[in-house]
C-alpha positions as CSV (number, residue, x, y, z in Angstrom):
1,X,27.2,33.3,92.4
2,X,30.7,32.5,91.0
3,X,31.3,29.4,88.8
4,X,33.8,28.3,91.9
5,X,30.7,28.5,94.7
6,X,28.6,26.5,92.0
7,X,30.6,23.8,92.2
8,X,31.1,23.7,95.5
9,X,27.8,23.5,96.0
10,X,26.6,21.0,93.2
11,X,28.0,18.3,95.5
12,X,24.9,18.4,98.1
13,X,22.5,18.4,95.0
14,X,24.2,15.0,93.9
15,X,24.0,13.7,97.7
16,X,20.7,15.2,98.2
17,X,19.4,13.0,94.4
18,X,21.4,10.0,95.9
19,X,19.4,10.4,99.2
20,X,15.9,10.1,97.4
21,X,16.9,7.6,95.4
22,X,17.8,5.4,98.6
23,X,14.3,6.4,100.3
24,X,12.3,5.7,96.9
25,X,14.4,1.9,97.0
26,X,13.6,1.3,99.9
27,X,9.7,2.1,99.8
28,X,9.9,0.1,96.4
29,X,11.1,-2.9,98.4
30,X,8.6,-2.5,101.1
31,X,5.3,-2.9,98.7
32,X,7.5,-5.4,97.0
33,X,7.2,-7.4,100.7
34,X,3.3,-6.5,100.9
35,X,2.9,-8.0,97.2
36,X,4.4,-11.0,98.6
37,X,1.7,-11.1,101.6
38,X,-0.9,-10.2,99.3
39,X,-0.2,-13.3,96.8
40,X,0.3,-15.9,100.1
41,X,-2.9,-14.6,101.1
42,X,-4.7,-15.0,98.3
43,X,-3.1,-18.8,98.2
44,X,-4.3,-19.9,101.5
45,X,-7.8,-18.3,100.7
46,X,-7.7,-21.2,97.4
47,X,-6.7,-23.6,99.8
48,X,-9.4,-22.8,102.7
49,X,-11.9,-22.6,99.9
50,X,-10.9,-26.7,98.6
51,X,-11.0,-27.4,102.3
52,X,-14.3,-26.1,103.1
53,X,-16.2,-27.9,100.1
54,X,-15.1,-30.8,101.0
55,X,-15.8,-30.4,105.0
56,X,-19.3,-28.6,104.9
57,X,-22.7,-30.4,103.6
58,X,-25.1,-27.6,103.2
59,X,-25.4,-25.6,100.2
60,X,-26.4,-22.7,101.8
61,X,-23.8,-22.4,104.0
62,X,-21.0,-23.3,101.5
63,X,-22.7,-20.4,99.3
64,X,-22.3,-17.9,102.2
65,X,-18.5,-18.9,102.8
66,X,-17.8,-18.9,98.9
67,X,-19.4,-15.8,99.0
68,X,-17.1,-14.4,101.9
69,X,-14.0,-15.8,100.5
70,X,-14.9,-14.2,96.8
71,X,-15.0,-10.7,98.5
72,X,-11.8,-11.5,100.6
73,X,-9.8,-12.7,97.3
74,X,-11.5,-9.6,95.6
75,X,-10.1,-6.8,98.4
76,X,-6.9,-8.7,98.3
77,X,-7.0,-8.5,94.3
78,X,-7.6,-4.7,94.5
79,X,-4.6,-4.2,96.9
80,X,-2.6,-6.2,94.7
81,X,-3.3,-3.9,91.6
82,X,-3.3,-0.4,93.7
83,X,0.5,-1.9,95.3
84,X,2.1,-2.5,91.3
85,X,1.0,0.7,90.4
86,X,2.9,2.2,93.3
87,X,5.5,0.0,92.2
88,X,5.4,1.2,89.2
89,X,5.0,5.2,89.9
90,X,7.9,4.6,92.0
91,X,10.5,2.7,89.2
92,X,9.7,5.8,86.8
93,X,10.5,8.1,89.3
94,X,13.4,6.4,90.2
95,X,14.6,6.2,87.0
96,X,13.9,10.0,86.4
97,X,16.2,10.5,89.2
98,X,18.8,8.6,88.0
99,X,18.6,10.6,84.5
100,X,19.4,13.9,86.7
101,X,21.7,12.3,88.4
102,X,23.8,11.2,86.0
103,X,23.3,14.6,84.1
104,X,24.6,16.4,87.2
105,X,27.4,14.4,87.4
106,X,28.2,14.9,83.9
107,X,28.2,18.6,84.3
108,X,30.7,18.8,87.6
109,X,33.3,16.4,85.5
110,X,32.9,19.3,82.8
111,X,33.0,22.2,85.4
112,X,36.1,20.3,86.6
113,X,37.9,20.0,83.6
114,X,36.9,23.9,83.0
115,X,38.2,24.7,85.9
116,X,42.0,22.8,85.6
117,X,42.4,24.1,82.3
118,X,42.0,27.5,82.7
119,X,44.4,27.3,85.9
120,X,47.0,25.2,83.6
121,X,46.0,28.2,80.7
122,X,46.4,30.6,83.2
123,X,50.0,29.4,84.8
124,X,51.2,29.0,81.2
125,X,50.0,32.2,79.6
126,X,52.4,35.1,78.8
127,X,50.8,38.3,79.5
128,X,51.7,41.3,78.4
129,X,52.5,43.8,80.5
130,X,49.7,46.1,81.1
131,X,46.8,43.5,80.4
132,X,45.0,41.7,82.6
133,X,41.1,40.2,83.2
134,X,38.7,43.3,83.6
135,X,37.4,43.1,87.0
136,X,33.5,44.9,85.8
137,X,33.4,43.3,82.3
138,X,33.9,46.7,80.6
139,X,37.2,47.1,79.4
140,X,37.2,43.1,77.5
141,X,36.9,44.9,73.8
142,X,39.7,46.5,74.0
143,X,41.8,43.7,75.8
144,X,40.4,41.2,73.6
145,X,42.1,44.0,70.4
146,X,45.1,44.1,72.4
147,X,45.4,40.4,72.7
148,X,44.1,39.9,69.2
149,X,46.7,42.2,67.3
150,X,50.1,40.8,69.4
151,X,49.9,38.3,72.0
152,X,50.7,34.6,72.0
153,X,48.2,32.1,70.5
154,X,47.8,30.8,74.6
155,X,47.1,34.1,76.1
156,X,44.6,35.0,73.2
157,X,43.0,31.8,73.1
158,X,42.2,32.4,76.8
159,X,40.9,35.7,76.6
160,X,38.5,34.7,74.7
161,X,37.8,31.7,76.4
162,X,37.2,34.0,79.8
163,X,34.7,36.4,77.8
164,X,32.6,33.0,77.0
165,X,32.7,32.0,80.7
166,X,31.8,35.1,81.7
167,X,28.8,35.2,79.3
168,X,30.5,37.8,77.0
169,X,29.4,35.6,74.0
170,X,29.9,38.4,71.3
171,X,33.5,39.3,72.6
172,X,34.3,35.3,73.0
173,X,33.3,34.9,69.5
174,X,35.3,38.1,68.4
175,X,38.4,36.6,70.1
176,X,37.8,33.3,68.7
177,X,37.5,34.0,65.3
178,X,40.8,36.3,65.9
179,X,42.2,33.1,66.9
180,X,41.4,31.5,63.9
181,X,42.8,33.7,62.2
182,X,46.2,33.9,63.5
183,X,46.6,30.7,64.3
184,X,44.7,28.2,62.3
185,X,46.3,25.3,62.6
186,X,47.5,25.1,66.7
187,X,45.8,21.7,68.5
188,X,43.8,24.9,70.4
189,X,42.0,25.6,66.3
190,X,39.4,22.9,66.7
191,X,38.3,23.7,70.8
192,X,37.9,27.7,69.4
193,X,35.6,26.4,66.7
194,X,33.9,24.4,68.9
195,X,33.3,27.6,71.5
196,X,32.0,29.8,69.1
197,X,29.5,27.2,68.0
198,X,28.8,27.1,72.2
199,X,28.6,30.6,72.4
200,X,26.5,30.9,69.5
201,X,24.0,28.4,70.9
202,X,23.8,30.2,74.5
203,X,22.7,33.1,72.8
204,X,19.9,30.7,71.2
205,X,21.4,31.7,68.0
206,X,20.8,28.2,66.7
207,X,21.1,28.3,62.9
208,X,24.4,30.1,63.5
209,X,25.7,27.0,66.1
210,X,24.5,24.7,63.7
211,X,26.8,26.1,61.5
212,X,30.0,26.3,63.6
213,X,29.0,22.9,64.7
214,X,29.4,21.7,60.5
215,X,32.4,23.1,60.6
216,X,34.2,21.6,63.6
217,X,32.9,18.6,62.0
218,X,33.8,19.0,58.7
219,X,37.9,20.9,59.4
220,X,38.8,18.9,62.5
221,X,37.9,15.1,61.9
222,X,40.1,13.7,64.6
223,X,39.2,16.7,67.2
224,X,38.4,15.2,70.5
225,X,35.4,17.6,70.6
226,X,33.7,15.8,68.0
227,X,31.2,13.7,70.3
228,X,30.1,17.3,72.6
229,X,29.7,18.5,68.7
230,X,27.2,16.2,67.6
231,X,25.2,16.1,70.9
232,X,25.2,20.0,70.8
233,X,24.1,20.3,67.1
234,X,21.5,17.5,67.6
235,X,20.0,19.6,70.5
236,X,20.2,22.4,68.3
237,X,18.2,21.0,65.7
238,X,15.6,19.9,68.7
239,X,15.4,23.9,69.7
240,X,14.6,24.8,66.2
241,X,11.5,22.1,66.1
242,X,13.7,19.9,63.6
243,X,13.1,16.4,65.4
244,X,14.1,14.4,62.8
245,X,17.2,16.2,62.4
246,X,18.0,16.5,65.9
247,X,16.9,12.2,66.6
248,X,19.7,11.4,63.4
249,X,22.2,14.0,65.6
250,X,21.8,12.3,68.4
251,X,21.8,8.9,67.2
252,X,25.3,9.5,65.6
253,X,26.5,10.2,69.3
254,X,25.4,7.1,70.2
255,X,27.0,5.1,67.6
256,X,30.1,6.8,66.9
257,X,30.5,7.2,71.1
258,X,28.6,4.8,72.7
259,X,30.8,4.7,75.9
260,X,31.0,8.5,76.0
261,X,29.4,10.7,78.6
262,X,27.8,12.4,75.7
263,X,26.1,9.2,74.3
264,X,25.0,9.0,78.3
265,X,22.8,12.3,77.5
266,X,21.9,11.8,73.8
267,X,20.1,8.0,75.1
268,X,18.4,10.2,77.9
269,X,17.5,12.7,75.4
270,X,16.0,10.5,72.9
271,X,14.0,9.1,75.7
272,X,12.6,11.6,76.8
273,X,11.4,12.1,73.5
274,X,9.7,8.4,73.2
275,X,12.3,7.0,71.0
276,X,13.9,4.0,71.9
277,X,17.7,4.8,71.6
């Protein structure tokens, strides 16, 4: 399935999340009403009981209708418990949904602004004549040489940044680092640091993201890909069994961004985990 077809598609996931959501509210508000019945009931039942000690003279028969009344407040009682955790099943899940949700949403704005960049890199890139995307994915080595030993920082920058969205991660990383190279100190320097710590962590090369990720932190301090850093190097650290590491990653996120998309994911993250963010 193309990249395009995926997000044309992730739209009836998001619908299909909002849909549940609805239903689960509106079952949640229905044993909210029964919870209400249950606890009327269980009033009148103390108000019957007053009444009927004072209207009825013989022991035995007050016994019985205590009696009654006790099992009637005890079945209501029961109903009342199983109805809160139902309640209760349902808020988590709910709330679980929510968590996707947003998560889902978080990844169409990104496939978005994936997909308007490279049509803005594309309508501003200067090919050279001769060169253009392989069709099969076996010819990018030697474009991304071609590109690397002439072309325009744009055009390379995008070369490479096609091989990582086509899952070419060693020929992104190539192209990257040619980059780099060439042209270390273009406003694009940062973002192709950044991709190579992505492509490295797609590959589950973790240590080697890690890494990347330190760098971008520590060459680029005012690079608007500083927040995706963190969140990326924290989850890093999580894939490598480092908790600790990965909590203090996340936690930065959430300081340093707290009204960022990425602090959105680090509080889910750290949630799922038990901590409280």
């Amino acid at each position: 399935m193309s990249r395009l077809s995926e997000f044309r598609l992730r739209p009836a996931w998001s619908r299909l999340l909002l849909l549940t959501i609805s239903t689960l509210v509106v079952g949640a508000c229905s044993s909210s009403s029964q919870l209400d019945s249950i606890q009327a009931q269980l009033r009148d039942l103390q108000q019957q009981s007053l009444q009927i000690q004072k209207q009825t003279s013989s022991k035995e028969e007050l016994a019985d209708l205590q009696a009654e009344q006790a099992q009637r407040a005890q079945d209501l009682l029961r109903a009342q418990a199983d109805i809160q955790v139902e309640m209760q099943q349902v808020a988590t899940l709910i709330q679980q949904l929510e968590a996707k949700l947003e998560d889902t949403n978080y990844r169409l704005a990104q496939l978005s602004q994936q997909i308007a960049a490279t049509n803005q890199e594309l309508k501003t890139s200067r090919v050279p004549p001769g060169i253009g995307l392989p069709t099969d994915g076996t010819t990018g080595g030697s474009i991304g040489s071609a590109v690397g030993n002439g072309a325009d920082p744009e055009t390379q920058y995008q070369t490479a940044y096609n091989d990582y969205l086509r899952g070419s991660y060693d020929l992104a990383i190539l192209g990257f680092r040619q980059y780099l190279e060439a042209f270390p100190e273009t406003d694009l320097a940062d973002n192709a640091s950044y991709w190579i710590g992505e492509c490295y962590y797609r590959q589950r090369k973790f240590q080697e993201a890690i890494r990347e990720f330190d760098h971008v932190l520590d060459r680029y301090p005012g690079s608007d890909k500083l927040a995706s850093t963190l969140l990326r190097k924290g989850y890093a650290y999580l894939e490598l069994g480092n908790e600790a590491q990965g909590v203090v990653q996340l936690q930065h996120v959430i300081r340093r961004y707290p009204q960022s998309d990425e602090a959105n994911l680090a509080r889910q993250q750290l949630t799922s985990l038990g901590i409280d963010s």
